[in-house]
C-alpha positions, 0 to 999 in steps of 0.5 A: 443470315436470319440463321446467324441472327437466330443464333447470336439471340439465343446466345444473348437471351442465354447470357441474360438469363444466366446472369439473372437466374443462374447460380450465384457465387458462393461467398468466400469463407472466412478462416476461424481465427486460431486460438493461441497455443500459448497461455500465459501463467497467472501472474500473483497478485502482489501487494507491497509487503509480498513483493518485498519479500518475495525480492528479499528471499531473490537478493538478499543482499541488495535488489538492483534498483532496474529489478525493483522498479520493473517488478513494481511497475509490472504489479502496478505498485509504486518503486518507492513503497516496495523499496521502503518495505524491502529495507525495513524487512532487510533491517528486521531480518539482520536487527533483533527487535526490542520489546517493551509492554505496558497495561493500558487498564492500568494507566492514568489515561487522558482522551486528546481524539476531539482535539484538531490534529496532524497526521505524522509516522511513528518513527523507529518502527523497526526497532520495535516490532517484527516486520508481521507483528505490525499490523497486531500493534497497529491500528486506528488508536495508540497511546502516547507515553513520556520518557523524560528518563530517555538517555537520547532525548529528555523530550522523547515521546513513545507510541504504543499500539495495543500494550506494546511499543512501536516507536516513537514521536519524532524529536522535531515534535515531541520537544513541542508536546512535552512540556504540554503532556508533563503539566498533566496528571496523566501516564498516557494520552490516547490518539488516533492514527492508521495501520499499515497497509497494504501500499504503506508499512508505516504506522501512523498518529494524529497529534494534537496541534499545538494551541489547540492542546494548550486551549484543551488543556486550559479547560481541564 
């Protein structure tokens, strides 16, 4: 019997010294995550106009309105935008522009910058210059010309950027500048305005307000 017990000590001592002392249990490894066997290829970075272009050379006839709008979501550009640019490229390619200079330096010219103004886009930009001259003729002044010879519109108003032509005013707000620039000594008046960039192919100028050019113009 006290051999019995000796035994069952021994074998408790055993347990408890195993359990305090003994080996500890080495931590599961973790597995090293596996790197991707696939890459993704460099998307471009577009810009409205490359976007355009690069959709024009695809569908040169019409883009679907679902590849359109799923391409300029991927790029983060605005549907509208692209599809602006697309057509006025599209326009460009099928419509030969026309071409019209003038000399700036020798030009009667009046300064209406100081003058309260709105911001409007030049009209019929198309038709004037090549979808990669815009940003040569484009920029942050242009010159406003009377055409009162215009065969459309007597009232007509052009915009000129760095000598050429790029457009005009729409005829809404040259019937209301017209009569105002005629009473003047001048060939030209300067504005200010914006190029295009790259989120809009637009041209844009800062015509003067109406009382505001009339209230000028009574102190000349």
């Amino acid at each position: 019997m006290e051999f019995v017990l000796a035994v069952v000590a021994i074998g408790v001592l055993f347990a408890l010294a195993w359990k305090y002392f003994g080996v500890p249990k080495s931590e599961p490894q973790k597995k090293a995550p596996q790197a991707s066997a696939v890459v993704k290829a460099a998307s471009p970075d577009w810009t409205v106009d490359s976007l355009a272009a690069h959709l024009l050379r695809k569908y040169p006839n019409d883009v679907p309105a679902e590849v359109l709008i799923r391409r300029s979501d991927e790029a983060g550009l605005r549907g509208e935008d692209v599809s602006r640019a697309y057509d006025m490229l599209q326009y460009a390619r099928d419509n030969p522009v026309k071409v019209d200079t003038i000399v700036p330096s020798e030009l009667r010219t009046l300064d209406l910058r100081g003058i309260p103004s709105v911001r409007i886009r030049v009209k019929g930009i198309a038709n004037w210059v090549d979808w990669d001259e815009r940003r040569e003729f484009g920029g942050v002044g242009y010159l406003l010309v009377r055409e009162p010879a215009n065969p459309y519109d007597p009232n007509a108003v052009a915009v000129y950027g760095n000598g050429r032509k790029v457009g005009y005013v729409s005829a809404k707000r040259a019937s209301i500048l017209a009569p105002v620039l005629d009473a003047l000594p001048y060939d030209a008046f300067t504005v200010a305005g914006a190029a295009p960039n790259d989120h809009s192919a637009g041209m844009w100028v800062d015509l003067p307000k109406a009382a505001e050019l009339r209230a000028f113009v009574k102190t000349l």
